[in-house]
ROBATI-480328 format. One record per residue (C-alpha): residue in one letter; chain; x negated, y negated, z negated. Coordinates in steps of 0.25 Angstrom, whole numbers, plus 5000, padded with zeros to 4 digits. Layout:
N
<rec><r>A</r><c>A</c><east>X</east><north>Y</north><up>Z</up></rec>
...
# end
This chain:
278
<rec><r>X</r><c>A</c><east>5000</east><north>5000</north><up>5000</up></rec>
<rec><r>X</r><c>A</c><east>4995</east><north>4987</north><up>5002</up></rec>
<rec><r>X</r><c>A</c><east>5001</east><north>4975</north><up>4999</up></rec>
<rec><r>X</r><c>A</c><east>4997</east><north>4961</north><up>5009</up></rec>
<rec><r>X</r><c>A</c><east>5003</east><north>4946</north><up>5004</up></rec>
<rec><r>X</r><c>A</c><east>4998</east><north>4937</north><up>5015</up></rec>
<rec><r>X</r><c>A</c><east>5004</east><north>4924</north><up>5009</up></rec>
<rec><r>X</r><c>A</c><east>5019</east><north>4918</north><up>5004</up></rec>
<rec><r>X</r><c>A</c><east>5029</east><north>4929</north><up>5010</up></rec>
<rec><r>X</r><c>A</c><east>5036</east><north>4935</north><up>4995</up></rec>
<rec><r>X</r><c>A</c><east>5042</east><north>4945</north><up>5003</up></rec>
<rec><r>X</r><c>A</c><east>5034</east><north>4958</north><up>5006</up></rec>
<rec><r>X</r><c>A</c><east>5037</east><north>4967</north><up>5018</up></rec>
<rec><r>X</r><c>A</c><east>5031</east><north>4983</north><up>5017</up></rec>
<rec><r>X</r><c>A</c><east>5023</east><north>4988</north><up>5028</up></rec>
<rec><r>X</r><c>A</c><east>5023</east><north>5002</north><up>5028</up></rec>
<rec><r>X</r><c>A</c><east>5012</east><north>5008</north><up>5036</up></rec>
<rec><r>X</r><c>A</c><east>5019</east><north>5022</north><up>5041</up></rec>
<rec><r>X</r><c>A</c><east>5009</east><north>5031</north><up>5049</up></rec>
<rec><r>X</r><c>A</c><east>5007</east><north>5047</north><up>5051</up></rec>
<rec><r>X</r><c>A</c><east>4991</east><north>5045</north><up>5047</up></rec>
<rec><r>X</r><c>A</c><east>4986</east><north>5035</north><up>5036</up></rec>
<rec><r>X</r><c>A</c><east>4992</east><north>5021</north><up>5042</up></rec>
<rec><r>X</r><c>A</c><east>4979</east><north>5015</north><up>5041</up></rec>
<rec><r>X</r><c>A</c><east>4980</east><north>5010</north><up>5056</up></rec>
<rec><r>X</r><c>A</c><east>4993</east><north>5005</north><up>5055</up></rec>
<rec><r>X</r><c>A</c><east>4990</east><north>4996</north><up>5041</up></rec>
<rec><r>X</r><c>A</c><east>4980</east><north>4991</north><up>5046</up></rec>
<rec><r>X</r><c>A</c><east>4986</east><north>4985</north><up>5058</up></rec>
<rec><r>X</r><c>A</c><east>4999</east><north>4978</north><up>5047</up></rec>
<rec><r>X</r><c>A</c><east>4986</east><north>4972</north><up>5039</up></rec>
<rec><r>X</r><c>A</c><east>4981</east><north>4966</north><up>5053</up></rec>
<rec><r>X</r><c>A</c><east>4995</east><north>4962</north><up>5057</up></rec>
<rec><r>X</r><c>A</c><east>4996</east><north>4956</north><up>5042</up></rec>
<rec><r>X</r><c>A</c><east>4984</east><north>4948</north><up>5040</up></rec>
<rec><r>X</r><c>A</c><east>4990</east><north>4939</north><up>5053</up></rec>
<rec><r>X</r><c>A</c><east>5002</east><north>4932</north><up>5042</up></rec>
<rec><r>X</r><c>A</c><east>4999</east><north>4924</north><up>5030</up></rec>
<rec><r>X</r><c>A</c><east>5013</east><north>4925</north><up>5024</up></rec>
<rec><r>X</r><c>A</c><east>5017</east><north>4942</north><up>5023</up></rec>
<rec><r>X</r><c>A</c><east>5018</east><north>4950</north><up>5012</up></rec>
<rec><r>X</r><c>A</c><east>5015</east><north>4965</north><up>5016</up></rec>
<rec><r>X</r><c>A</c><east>5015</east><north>4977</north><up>5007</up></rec>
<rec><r>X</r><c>A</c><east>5009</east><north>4989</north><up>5016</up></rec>
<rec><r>X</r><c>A</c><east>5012</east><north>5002</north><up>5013</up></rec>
<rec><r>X</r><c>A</c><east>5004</east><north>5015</north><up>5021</up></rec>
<rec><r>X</r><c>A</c><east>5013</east><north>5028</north><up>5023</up></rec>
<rec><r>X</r><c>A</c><east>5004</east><north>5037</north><up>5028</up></rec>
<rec><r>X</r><c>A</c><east>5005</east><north>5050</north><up>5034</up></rec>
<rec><r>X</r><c>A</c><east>5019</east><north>5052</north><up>5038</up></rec>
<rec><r>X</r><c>A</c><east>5020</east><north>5061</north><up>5048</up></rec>
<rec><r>X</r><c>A</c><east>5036</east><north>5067</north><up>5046</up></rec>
<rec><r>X</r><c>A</c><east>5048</east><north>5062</north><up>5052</up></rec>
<rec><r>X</r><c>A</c><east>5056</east><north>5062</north><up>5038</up></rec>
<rec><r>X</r><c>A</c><east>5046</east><north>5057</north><up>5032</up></rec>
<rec><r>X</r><c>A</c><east>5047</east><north>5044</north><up>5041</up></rec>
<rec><r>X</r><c>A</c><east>5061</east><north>5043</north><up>5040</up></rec>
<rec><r>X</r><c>A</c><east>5060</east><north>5044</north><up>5024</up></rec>
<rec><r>X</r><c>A</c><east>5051</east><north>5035</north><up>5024</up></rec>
<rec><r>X</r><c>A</c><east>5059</east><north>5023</north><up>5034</up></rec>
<rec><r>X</r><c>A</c><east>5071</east><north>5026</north><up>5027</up></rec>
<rec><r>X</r><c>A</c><east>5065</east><north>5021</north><up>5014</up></rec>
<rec><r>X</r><c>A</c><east>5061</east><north>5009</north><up>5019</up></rec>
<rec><r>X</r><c>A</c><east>5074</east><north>5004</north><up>5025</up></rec>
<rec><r>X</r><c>A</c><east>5079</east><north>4992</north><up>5021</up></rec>
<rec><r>X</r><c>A</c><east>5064</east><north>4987</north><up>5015</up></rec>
<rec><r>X</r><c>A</c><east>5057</east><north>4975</north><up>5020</up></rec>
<rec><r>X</r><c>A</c><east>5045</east><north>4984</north><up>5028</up></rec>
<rec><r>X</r><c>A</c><east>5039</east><north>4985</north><up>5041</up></rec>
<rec><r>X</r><c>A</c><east>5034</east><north>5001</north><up>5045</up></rec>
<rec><r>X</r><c>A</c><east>5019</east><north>5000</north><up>5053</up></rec>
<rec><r>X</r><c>A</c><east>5016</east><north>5013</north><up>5057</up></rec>
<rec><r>X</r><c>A</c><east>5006</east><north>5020</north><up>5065</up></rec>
<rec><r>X</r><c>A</c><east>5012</east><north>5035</north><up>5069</up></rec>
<rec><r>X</r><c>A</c><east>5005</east><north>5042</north><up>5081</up></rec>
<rec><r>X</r><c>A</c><east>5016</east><north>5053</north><up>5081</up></rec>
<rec><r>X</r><c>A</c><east>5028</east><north>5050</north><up>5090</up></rec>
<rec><r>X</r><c>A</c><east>5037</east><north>5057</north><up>5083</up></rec>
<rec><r>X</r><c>A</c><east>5033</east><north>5049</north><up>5069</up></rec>
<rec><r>X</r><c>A</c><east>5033</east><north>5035</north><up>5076</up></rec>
<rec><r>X</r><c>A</c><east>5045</east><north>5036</north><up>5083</up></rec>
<rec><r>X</r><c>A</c><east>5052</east><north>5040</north><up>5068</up></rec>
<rec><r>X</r><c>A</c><east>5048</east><north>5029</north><up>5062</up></rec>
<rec><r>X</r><c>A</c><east>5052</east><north>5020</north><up>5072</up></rec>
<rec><r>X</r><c>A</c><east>5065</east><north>5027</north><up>5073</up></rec>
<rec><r>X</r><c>A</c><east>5068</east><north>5025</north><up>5057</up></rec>
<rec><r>X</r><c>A</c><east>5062</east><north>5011</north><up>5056</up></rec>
<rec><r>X</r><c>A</c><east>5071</east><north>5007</north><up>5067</up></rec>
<rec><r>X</r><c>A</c><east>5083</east><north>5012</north><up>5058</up></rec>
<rec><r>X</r><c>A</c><east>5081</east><north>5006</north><up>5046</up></rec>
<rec><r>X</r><c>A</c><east>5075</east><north>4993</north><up>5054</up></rec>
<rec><r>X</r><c>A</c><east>5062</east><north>4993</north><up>5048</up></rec>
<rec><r>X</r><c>A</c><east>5051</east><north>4985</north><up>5057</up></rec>
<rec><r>X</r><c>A</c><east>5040</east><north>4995</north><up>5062</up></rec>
<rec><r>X</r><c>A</c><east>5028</east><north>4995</north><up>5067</up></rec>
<rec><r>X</r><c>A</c><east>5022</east><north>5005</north><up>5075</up></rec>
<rec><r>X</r><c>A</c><east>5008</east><north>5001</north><up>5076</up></rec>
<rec><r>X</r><c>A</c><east>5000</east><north>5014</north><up>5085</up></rec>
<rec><r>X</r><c>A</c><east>5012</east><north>5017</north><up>5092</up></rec>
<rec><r>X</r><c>A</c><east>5011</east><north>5006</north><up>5103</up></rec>
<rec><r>X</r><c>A</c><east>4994</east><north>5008</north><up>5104</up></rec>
<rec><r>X</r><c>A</c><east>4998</east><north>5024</north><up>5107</up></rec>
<rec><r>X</r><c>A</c><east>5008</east><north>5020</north><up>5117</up></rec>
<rec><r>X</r><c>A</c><east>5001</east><north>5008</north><up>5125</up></rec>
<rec><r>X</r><c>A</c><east>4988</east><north>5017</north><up>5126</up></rec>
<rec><r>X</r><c>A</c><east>4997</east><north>5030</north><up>5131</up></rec>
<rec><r>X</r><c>A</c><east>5003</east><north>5020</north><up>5141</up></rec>
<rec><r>X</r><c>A</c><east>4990</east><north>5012</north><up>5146</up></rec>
<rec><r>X</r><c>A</c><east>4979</east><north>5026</north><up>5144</up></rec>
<rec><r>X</r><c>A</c><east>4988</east><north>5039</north><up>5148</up></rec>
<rec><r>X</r><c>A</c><east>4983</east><north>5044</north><up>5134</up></rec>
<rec><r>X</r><c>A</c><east>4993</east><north>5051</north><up>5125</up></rec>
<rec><r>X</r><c>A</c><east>4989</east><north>5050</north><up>5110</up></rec>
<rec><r>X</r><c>A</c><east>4987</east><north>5061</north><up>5101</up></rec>
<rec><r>X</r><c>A</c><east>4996</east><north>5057</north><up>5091</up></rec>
<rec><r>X</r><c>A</c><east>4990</east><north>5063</north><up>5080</up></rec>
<rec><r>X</r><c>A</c><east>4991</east><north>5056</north><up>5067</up></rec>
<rec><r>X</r><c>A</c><east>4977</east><north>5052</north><up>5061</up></rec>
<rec><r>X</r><c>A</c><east>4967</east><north>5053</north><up>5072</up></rec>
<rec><r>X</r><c>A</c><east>4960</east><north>5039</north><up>5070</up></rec>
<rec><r>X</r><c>A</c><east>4957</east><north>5042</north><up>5054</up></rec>
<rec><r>X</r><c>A</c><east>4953</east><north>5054</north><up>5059</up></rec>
<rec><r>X</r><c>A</c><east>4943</east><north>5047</north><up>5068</up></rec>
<rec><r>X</r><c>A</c><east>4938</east><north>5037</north><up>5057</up></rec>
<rec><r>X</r><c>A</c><east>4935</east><north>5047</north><up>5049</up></rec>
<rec><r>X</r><c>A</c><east>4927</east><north>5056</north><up>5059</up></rec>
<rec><r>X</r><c>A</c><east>4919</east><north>5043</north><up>5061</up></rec>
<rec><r>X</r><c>A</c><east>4916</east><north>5040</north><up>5045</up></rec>
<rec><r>X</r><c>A</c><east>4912</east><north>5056</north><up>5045</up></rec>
<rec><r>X</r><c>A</c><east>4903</east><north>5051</north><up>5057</up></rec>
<rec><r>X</r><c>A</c><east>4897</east><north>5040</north><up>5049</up></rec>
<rec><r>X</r><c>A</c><east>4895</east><north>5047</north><up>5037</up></rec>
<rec><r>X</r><c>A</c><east>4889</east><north>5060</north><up>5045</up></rec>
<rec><r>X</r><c>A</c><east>4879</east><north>5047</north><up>5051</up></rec>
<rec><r>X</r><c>A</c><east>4875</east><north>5042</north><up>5037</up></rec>
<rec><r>X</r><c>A</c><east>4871</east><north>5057</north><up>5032</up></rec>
<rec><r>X</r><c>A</c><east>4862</east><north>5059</north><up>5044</up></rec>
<rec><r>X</r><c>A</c><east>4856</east><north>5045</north><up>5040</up></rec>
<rec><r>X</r><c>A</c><east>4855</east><north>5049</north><up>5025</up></rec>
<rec><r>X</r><c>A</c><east>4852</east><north>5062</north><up>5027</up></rec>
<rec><r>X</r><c>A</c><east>4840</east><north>5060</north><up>5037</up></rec>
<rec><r>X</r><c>A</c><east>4827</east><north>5065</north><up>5039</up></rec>
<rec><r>X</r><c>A</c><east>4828</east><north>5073</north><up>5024</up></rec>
<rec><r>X</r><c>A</c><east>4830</east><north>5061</north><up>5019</up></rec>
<rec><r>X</r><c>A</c><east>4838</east><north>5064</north><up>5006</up></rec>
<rec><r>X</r><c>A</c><east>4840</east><north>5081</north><up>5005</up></rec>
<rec><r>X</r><c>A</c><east>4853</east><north>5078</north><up>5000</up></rec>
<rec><r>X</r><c>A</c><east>4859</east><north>5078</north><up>5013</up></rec>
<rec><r>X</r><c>A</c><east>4855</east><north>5089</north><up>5017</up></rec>
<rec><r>X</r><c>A</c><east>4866</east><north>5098</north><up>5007</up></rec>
<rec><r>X</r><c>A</c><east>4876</east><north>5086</north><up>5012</up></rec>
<rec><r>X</r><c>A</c><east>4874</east><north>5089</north><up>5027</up></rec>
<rec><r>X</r><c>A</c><east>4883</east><north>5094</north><up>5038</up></rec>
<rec><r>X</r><c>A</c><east>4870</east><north>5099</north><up>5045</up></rec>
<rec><r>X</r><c>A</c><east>4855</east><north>5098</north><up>5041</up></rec>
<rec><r>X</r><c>A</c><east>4844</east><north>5096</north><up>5053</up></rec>
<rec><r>X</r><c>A</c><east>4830</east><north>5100</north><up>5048</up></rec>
<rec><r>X</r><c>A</c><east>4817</east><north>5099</north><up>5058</up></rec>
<rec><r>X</r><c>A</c><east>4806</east><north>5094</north><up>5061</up></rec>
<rec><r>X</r><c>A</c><east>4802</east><north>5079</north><up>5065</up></rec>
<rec><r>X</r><c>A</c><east>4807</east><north>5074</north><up>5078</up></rec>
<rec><r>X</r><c>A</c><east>4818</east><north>5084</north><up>5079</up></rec>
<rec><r>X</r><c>A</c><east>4828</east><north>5077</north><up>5082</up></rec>
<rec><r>X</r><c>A</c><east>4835</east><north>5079</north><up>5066</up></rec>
<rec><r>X</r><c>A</c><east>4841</east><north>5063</north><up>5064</up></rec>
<rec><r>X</r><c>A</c><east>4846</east><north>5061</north><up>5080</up></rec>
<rec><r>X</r><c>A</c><east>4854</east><north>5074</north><up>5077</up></rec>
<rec><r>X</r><c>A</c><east>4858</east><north>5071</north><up>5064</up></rec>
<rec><r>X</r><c>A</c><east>4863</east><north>5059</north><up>5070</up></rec>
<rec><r>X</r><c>A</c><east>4870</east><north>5065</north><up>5079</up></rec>
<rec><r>X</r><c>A</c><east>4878</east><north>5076</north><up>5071</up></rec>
<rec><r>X</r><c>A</c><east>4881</east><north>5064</north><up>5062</up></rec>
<rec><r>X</r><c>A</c><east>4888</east><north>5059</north><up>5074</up></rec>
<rec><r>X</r><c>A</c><east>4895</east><north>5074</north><up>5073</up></rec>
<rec><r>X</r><c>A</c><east>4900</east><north>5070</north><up>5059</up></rec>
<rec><r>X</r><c>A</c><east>4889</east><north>5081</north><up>5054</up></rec>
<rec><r>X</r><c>A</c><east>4883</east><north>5076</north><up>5042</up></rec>
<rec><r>X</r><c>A</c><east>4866</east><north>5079</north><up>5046</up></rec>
<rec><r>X</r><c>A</c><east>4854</east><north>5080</north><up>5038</up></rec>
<rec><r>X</r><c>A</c><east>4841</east><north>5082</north><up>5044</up></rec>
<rec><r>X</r><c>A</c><east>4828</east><north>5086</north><up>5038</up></rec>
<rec><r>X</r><c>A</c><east>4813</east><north>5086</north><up>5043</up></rec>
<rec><r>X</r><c>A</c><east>4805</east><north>5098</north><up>5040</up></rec>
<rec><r>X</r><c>A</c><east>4790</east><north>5094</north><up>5038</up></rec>
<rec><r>X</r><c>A</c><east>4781</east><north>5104</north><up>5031</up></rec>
<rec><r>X</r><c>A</c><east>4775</east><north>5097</north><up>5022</up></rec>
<rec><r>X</r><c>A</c><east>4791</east><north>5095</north><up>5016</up></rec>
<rec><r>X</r><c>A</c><east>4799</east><north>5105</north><up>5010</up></rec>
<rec><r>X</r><c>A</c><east>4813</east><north>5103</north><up>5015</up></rec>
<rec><r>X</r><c>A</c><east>4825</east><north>5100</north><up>5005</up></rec>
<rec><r>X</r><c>A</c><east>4829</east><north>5111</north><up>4997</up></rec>
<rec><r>X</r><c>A</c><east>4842</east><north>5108</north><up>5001</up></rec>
<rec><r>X</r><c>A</c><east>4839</east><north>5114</north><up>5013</up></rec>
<rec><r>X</r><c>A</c><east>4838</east><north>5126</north><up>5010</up></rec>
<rec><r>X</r><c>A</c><east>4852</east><north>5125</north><up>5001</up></rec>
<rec><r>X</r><c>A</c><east>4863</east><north>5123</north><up>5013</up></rec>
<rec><r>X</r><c>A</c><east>4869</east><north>5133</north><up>5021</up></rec>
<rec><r>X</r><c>A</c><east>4858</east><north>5135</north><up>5033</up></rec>
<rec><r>X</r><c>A</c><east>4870</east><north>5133</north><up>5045</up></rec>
<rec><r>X</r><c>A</c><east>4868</east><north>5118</north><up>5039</up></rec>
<rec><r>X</r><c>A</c><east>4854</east><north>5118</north><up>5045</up></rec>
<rec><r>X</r><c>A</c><east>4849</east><north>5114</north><up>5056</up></rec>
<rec><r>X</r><c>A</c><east>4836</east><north>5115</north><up>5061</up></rec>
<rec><r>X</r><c>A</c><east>4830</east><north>5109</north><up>5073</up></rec>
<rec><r>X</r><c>A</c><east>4816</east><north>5115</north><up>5082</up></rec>
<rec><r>X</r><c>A</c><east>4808</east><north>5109</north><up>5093</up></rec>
<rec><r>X</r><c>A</c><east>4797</east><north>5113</north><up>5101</up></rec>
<rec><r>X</r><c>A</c><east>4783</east><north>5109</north><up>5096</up></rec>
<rec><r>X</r><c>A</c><east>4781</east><north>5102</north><up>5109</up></rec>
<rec><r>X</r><c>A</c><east>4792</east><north>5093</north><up>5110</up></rec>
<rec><r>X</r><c>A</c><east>4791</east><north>5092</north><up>5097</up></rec>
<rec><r>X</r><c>A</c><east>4778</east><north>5084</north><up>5098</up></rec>
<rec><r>X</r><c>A</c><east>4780</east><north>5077</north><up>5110</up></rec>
<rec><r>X</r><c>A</c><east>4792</east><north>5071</north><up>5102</up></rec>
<rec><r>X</r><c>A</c><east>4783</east><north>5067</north><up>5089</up></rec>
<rec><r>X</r><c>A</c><east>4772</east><north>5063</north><up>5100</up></rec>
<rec><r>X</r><c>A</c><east>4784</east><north>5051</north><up>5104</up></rec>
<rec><r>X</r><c>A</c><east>4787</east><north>5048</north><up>5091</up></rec>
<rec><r>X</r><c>A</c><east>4774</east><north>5045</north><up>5086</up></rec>
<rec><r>X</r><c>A</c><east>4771</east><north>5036</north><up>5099</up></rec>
<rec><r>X</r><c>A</c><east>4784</east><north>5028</north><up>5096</up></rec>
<rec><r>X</r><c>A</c><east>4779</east><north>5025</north><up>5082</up></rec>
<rec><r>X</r><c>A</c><east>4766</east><north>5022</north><up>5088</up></rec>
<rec><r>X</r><c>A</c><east>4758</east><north>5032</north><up>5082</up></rec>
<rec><r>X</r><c>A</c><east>4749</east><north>5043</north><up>5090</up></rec>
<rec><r>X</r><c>A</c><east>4755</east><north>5054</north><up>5095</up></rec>
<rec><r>X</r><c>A</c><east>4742</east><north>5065</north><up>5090</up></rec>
<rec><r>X</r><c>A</c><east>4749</east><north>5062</north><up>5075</up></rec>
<rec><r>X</r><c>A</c><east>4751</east><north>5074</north><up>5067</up></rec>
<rec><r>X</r><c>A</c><east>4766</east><north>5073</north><up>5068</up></rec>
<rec><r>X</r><c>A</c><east>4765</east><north>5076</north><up>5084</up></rec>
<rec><r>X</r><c>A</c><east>4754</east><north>5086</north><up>5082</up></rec>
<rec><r>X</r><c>A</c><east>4758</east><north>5099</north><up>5087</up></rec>
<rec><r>X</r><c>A</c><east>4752</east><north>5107</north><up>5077</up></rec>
<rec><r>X</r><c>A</c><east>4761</east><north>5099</north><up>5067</up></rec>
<rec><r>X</r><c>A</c><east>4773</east><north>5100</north><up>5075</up></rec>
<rec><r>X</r><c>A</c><east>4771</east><north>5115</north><up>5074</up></rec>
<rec><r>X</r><c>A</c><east>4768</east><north>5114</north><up>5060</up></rec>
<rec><r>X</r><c>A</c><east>4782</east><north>5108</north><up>5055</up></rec>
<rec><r>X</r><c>A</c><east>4789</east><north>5115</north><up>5065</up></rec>
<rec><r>X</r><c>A</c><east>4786</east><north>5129</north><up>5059</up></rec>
<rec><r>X</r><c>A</c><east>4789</east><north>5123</north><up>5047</up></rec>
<rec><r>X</r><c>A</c><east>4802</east><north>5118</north><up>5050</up></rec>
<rec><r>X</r><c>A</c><east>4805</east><north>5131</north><up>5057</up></rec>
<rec><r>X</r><c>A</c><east>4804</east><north>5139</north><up>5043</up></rec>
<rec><r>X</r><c>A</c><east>4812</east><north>5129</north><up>5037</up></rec>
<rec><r>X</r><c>A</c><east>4823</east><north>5131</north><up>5047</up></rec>
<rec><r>X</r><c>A</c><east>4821</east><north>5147</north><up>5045</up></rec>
<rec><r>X</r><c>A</c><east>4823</east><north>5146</north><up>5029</up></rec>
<rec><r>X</r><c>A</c><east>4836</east><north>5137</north><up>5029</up></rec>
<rec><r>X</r><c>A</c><east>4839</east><north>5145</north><up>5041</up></rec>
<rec><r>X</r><c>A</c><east>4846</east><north>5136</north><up>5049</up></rec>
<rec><r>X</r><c>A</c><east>4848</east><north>5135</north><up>5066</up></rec>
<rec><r>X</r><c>A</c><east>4838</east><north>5128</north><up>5071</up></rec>
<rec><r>X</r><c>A</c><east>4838</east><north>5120</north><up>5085</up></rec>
<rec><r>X</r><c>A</c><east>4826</east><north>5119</north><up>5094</up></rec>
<rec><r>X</r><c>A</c><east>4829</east><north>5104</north><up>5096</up></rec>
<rec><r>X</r><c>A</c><east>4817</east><north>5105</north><up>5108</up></rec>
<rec><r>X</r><c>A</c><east>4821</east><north>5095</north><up>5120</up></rec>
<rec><r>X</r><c>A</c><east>4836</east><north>5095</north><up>5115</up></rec>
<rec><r>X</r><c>A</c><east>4842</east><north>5081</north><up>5115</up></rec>
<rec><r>X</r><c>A</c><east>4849</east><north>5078</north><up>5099</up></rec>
<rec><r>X</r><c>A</c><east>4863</east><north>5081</north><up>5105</up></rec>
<rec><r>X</r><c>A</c><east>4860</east><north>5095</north><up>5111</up></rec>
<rec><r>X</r><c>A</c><east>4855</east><north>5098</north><up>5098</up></rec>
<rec><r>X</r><c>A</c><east>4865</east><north>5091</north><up>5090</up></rec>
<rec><r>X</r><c>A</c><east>4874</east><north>5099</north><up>5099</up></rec>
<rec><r>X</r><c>A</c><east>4869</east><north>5113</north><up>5093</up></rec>
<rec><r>X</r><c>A</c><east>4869</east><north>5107</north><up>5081</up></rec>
<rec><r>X</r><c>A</c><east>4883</east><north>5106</north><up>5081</up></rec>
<rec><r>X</r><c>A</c><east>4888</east><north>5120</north><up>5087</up></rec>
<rec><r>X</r><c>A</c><east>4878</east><north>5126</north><up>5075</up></rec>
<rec><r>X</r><c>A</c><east>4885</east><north>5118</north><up>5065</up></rec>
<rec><r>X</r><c>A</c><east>4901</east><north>5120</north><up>5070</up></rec>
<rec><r>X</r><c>A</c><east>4898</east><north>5134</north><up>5071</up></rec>
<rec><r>X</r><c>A</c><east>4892</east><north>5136</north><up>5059</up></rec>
<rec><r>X</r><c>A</c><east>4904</east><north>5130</north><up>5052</up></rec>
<rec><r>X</r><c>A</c><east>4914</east><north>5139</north><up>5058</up></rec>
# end
């Protein structure tokens, strides 16, 4: 309920905000419309989730005679055209606020909506689950806080330059919360690691050779020389066995990431995880 006084009128008219989701859209659009007039009193009330016929006729009947307006947004055709059927009997104002939108764009597009009740909350919520899945890859990335790992949707573990935070970005996009974690020799890995169900575990290989053409790059880039240990072969072979026995004790899938672009990964990534969940 929310009640708006926008200046000197004593008397109060109730808006009731019918809808077959939450009404969120349709109050929204009465407190636009509202904030035009300096002298209204409006007390607003939300009916959510009606989606029965007696239950709309109930509901119209009972407000009969009442100083009201009804602004509704149902996306049933069956439901709308009630309300507006029962409104009209008892001469309550309405206000059919997606009904026209649905039919203009059926009428210019060709389109015919879905008409199922819900499906843009159902879309701000996929996003925020995308958002959140995006700030756990950021937290959780590069082994920064072990914590993350128990937390995790999925858990990437490999060596440096494998590709671990581009595809952990990119499974967040997938609302798949991500860890990753580098596997250097000369650190243990998390113990927590070794705690979760291995089918959470990913682990990436690469060639040696590609490998070191790739830390070869890097190095240029930050202008340093490309014969640093980090690009030495015997090095790279070094942290890749070691990664390797890692990979064998949590004994997780492991995915030779080796001239594969992140979404060709990304893309087995995903049909391990779904069919491991079945």
């Amino acid at each position: 309920m929310l009640l708006i006084n926008k200046g000197i009128s004593e008397v109060t008219t109730l808006v009731y905000v019918i809808s077959d989701s939450i009404g969120e859209t349709a109050e929204r659009v009465i407190k636009a419309a509202v904030s035009q007039f300096d002298d209204i009193n409006l007390e607003i009330k939300r009916v959510p989730y009606v989606n029965e016929r007696g239950e709309i006729i109930d509901l119209v009947k009972k407000l009969a005679g009442s100083n009201c307006i009804i602004a509704y947004t149902m996306v049933v055709s069956e439901l709308s055209d009630t309300l507006a059927q029962e409104a009209k009997r008892y001469n309550i104002p309405v206000i059919d606020i997606i009904g026209p939108i649905l039919h203009t764009l059926t009428a210019v597009t060709g389109g015919i909506p879905k008409r199922e009740p819900g499906l843009l909350r159902q879309l701000d919520e996929e996003y925020f689950r995308r958002v959140e899945a995006v700030e756990f890859a950021v937290k959780y990335d590069d082994g920064k806080d072990p914590r993350g790992i128990v937390q995790a949707d999925l858990v990437i573990l490999g060596v440096s330059r494998t590709s671990k935070t581009p595809l952990s970005m990119y499974l967040a996009h997938r609302q798949i919360k991500t860890a990753n974690v580098p596997l250097v020799p000369e650190v243990a890995p998390p113990s927590e690691l070794f705690e979760i169900p291995a089918r959470k575990v990913i682990g990436l290989t690469i060639q040696p050779e590609q490998l070191n053409m790739i830390r070869q790059e890097r190095l240029l880039t930050l202008g340093l020389t490309a014969s640093a240990d980090y690009a030495d072969m015997e090095r790279i072979f070094e942290e890749l066995e070691y990664a390797s026995s890692i990979m064998k004790r949590v004994g997780c899938t492991t995915i030779d990431v080796t001239n594969k672009a992140v979404e060709e990964t990304a893309s087995k990534v995903l049909e391990f995880h779904f069919r491991s969940k079945r």
